[in-house]
N, C-alpha and C positions, 0 to 999 in steps of 0.2 A: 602595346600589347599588354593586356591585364595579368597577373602574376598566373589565373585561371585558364587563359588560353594557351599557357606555355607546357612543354614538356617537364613532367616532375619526373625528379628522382625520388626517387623510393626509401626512406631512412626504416630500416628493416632493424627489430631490437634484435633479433637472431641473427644480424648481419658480421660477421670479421668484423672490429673497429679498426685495425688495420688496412681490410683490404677498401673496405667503405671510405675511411680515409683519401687513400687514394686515385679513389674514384670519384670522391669530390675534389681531389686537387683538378685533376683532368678537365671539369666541367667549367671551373672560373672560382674567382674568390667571392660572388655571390651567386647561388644559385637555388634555381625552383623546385623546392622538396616537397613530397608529401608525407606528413604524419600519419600516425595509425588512425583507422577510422575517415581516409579522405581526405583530412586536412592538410591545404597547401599551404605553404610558407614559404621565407626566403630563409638560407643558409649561408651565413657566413662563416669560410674553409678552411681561410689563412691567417694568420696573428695576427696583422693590421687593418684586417676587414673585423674579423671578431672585435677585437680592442674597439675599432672605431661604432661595430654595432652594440657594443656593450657600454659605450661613454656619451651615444649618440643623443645630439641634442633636442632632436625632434622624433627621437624614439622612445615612449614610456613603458611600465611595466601594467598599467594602469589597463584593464581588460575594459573597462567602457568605451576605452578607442579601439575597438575591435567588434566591428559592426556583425563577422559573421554570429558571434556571442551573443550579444544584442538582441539580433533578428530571431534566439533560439538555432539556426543553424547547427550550432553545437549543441549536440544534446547533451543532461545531464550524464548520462551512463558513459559519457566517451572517458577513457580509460585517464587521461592526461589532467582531465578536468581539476583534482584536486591542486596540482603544480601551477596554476593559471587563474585562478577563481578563489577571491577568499577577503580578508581583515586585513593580516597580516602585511606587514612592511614589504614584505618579496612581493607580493601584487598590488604597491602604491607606486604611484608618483608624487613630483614634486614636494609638496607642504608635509601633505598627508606622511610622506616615507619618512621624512626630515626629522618628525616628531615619535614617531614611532623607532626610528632607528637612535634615535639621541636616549631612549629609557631604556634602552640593554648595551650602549657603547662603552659605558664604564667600566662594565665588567667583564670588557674585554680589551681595552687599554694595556700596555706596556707592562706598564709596574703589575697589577694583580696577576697579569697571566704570565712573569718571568715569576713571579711569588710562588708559580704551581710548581717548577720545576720537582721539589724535593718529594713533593705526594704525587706527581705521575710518575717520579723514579722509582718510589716506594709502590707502589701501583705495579709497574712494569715486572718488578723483581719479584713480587706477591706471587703472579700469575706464572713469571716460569717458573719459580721453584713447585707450582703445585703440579706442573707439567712433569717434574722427576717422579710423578705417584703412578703414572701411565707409563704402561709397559715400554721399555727402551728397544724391543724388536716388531713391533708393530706400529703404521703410519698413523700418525693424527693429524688432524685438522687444525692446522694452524688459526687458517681464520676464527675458528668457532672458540678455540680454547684460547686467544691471545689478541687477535686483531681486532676481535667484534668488543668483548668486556673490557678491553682497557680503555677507549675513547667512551665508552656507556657509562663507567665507573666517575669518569674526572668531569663528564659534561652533569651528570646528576649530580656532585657534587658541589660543583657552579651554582645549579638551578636551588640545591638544597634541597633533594626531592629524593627518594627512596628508589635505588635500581629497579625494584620490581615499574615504576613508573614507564620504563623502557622495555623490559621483559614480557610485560603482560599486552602490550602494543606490537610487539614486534609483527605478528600477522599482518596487524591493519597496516602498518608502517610498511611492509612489503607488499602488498594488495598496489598502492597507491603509486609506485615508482618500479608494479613490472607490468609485463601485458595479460590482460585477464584471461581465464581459459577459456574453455569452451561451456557456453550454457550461462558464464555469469556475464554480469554487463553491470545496469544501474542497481539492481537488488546490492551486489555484491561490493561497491561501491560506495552505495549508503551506508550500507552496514557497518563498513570499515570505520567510514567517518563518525558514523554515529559513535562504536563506541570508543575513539579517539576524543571527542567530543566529552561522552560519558566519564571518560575515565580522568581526565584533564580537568573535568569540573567539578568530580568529589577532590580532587587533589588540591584545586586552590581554598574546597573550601574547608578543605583539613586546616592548610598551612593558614587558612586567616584566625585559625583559631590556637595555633601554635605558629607563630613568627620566628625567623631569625635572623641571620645575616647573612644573607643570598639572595640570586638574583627575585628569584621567582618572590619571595617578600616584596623585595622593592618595587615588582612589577604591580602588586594587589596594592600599596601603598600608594601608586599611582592613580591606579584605577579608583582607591578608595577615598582619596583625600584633594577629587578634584574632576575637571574634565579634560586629563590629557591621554584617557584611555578607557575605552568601553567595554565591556562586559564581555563581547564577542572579541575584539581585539587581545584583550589581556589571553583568551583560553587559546587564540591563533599565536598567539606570539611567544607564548609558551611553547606550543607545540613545533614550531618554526626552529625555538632554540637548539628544542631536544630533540628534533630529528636532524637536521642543519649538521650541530653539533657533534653526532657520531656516526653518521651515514657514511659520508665522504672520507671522514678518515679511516674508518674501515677498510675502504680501498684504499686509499691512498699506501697503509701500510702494508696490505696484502699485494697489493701490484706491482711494490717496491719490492718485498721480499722475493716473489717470483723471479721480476729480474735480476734480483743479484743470484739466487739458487745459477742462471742460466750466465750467469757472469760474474763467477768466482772470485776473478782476477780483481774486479772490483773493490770487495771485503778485504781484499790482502792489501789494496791502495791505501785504503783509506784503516786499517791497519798497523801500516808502515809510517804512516803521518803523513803521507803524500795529498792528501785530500782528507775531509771531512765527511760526518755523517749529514751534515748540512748540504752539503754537495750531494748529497745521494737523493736527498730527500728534493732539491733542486731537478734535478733528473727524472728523478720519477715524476716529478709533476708536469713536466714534459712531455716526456715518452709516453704518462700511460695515465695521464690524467683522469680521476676520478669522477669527472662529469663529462658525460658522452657529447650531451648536445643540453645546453642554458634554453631553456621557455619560459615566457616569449614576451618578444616587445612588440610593440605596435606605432606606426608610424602616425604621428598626430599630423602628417601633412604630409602633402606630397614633395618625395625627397628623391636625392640621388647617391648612391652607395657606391663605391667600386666602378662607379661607371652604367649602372643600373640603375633606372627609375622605380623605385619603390613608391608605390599609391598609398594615398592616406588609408588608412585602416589595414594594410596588408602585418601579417602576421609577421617576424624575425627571428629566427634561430640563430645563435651563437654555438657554432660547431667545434667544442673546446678541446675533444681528442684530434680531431684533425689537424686543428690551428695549432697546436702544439707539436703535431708531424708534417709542418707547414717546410716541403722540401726549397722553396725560394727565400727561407729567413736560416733553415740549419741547414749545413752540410751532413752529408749523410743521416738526415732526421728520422729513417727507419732504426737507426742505430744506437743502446744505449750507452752514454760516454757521459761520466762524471765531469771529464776535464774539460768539455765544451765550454768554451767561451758564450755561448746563450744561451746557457740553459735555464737562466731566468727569463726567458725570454717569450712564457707562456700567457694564457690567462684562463690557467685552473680555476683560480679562487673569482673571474667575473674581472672587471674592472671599471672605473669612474662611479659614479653616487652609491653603487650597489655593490661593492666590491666586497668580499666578505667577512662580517667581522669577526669568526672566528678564524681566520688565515694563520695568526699566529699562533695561536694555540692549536693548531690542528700540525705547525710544521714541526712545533717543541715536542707534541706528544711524537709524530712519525720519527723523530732523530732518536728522541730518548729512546723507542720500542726498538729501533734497530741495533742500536750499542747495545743496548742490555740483551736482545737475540741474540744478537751474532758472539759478544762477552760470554754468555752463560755457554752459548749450544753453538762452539766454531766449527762444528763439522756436519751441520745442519745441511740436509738435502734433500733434493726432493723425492717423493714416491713416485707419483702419478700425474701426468697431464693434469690440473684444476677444468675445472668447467666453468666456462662463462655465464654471468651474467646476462641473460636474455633482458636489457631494459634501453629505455630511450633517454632517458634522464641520466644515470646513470652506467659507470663502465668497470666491471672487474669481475670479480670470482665466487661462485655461490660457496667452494670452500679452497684450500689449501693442502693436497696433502703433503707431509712432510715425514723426514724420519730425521729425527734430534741427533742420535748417533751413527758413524759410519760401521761401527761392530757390526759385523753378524752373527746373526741366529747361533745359538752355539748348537753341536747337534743333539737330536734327539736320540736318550737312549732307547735300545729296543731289546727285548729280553731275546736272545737266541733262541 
């Protein structure tokens, strides 16, 4: 039975990731989903099917083996199209990934990114103490004042490339990874891209005219001093870095802090020295993993998954919040527990060729943001229910709100 004749589930961005979750555990560790706009795919639910679809030997990232693509089937205006379609290392295979992923691994190797600790500390401490200028009896948004500019600040500093590089993007950058409204489609889409595009290529060609020692030099230097990278590759791989780079830790840190607000007891563990802020950050990328659902890989042949025949060209989703609420690998895995014994036992950050390379730098920044939070502001709590994220790619919260201190209001005087 072709992936097309079978019943699909529905991957709704407005869906619970919880309760969607467990509605894919229900169905099997692979199963036949439909994306926004019609497209079917396969879903892998659980750790070992994920892992094994994300490491898969005869699964590429490479969109040429994906015939409905191909055929035009997918149109450009389909909302997902930018995540799937492109230069960029995230949509190569083999050769092609190999070489494109070897001119940005350096600079994110061991040594340079434990070298950052000192300036995302300094970073981190920047931003709360500017948080003491904002009223201490009215809620703020954590995400917007703390989660979003601290991973923006340390990844433009990476690239060597001026904040505004991410701030004047920000729209396009969310156009492309939520569901589009009503009325926009391919217009609204292009536009994005274009001026991502636009803006990415006055930017390199500032910096070829002012060099330094960062990534984004080294990348033009590639480009310029040889054929290990083309003109549209260098502006993709750029853009790759710098949204890659502070998307996901966004949530990662915002998802985290939620569930500690909701599990106190937590903050006092790890506290006491009983646990780590490592271990938190372990947790969270578990529980509430920052990528909903990985797109997409394509089968270069026909294969057998879980016990399912996957057809050449059939589409794969790696279902990363799920398989991290994979209830046959954790015991009570609705539930958030620092002291688990697997809580590394996810795959947030992808795994096998494409596994991500900023993983460690996205886990240093999440550890350091949460000492220095919970250090500065221990009586940090929450306001208000957050709102989720409506996206398919991605899984968290458009903001955060919080109240820094537990004081209240003092009263108002009123004249008799």
């Amino acid at each position: 039975m072709d992936l097309t004749d079978r019943p699909l589930f529905t991957l709704d961005p407005h869906a619970d990731p919880a309760e969607e979750a467990r509605r894919l555990h229900a169905l099997g560790p692979l199963v036949p989903v439909e994306l926004p706009g019609g497209v079917a795919a396969w879903a892998a639910t659980d750790v070992a099917t994920a892992q094994r679809v994300l490491g898969h030997e005869d699964l590429t990232k490479d969109p040429a083996h994906w015939p409905a693509l191909g055929a035009g089937r997918i149109p450009d205006d389909w909302e997902l199209i930018a995540l799937v379609r492109g230069a960029a290392m995230l949509h190569q295979g083999g050769d092609d990934h190999r070489r494109l992923r070897l001119l940005v691994s350096s600079a994110f190797a061991r040594a340079p990114i434990e070298a950052l600790r000192p300036r995302i500390t300094a970073i981190a401490d920047e931003l709360l103490d500017a948080l003491s200028s904002l009223s201490p009896y009215e809620p703020i948004d954590l995400r917007e004042h703390f989660s979003y500019p601290l991973p923006v600040r340390v990844i433009c500093e990476v690239l060597g490339v001026p904040g505004t590089a991410v701030s004047e993007l920000r729209d396009s950058f969310h156009r492309l990874v939520t569901p589009q409204g009503s009325g926009s489609g391919e217009a609204d889409i292009r536009l994005a891209m274009a001026d991502i595009q636009r803006s990415l290529t006055a930017l390199i060609a500032g910096k070829r005219e002012d060099p330094g020692h960062d990534l984004t030099t080294a990348l033009i230097q590639a480009r310029d001093d040889g054929d290990r990278l083309g003109e549209q590759e260098l502006v993709e791989t750029l853009f790759l870095v710098l949204i890659a780079g502070h998307e996901t830790t966004i949530n990662l840190i915002t998802n985290t802090v939620h569930e500690l607000l909701r599990n106190p007891m937590t903050v006092a563990a790890v506290r006491d020295g009983a646990h780590t802020w490592a271990d938190v950050v372990d947790e969270g990328l578990r529980f509430s993993s920052p990528v909903r659902h990985a797109l997409l890989r394509y089968a270069v042949k026909d294969t057998e998954i879980a016990g399912v025949r996957v057809a050449q060209g059939d589409p794969v989703v790696a279902s990363l919040f799920a398989a991290g609420r994979d209830p046959g690998h954790h015991e009570n895995a609705d539930s958030f527990d620092i002291g688990r014994p697997t809580r590394r036992d996810h795959a947030a950050f992808g795994h096998g060729a494409h596994y991500c390379l900023g993983a460690r730098l996205a886990k240093i920044e999440a550890e350091i943001a949460l000492g220095a939070l919970f250090g500065q502001y221990p009586d940090l709590t929450a306001a208000s229910a957050p709102d989720p994220l409506a996206s398919i790619p991605l899984q968290g919260f458009t903001s955060l709100p919080v109240h820094l201190h537990t004081r209240e209001r003092p009263p108002s005087r009123r004249t008799p």
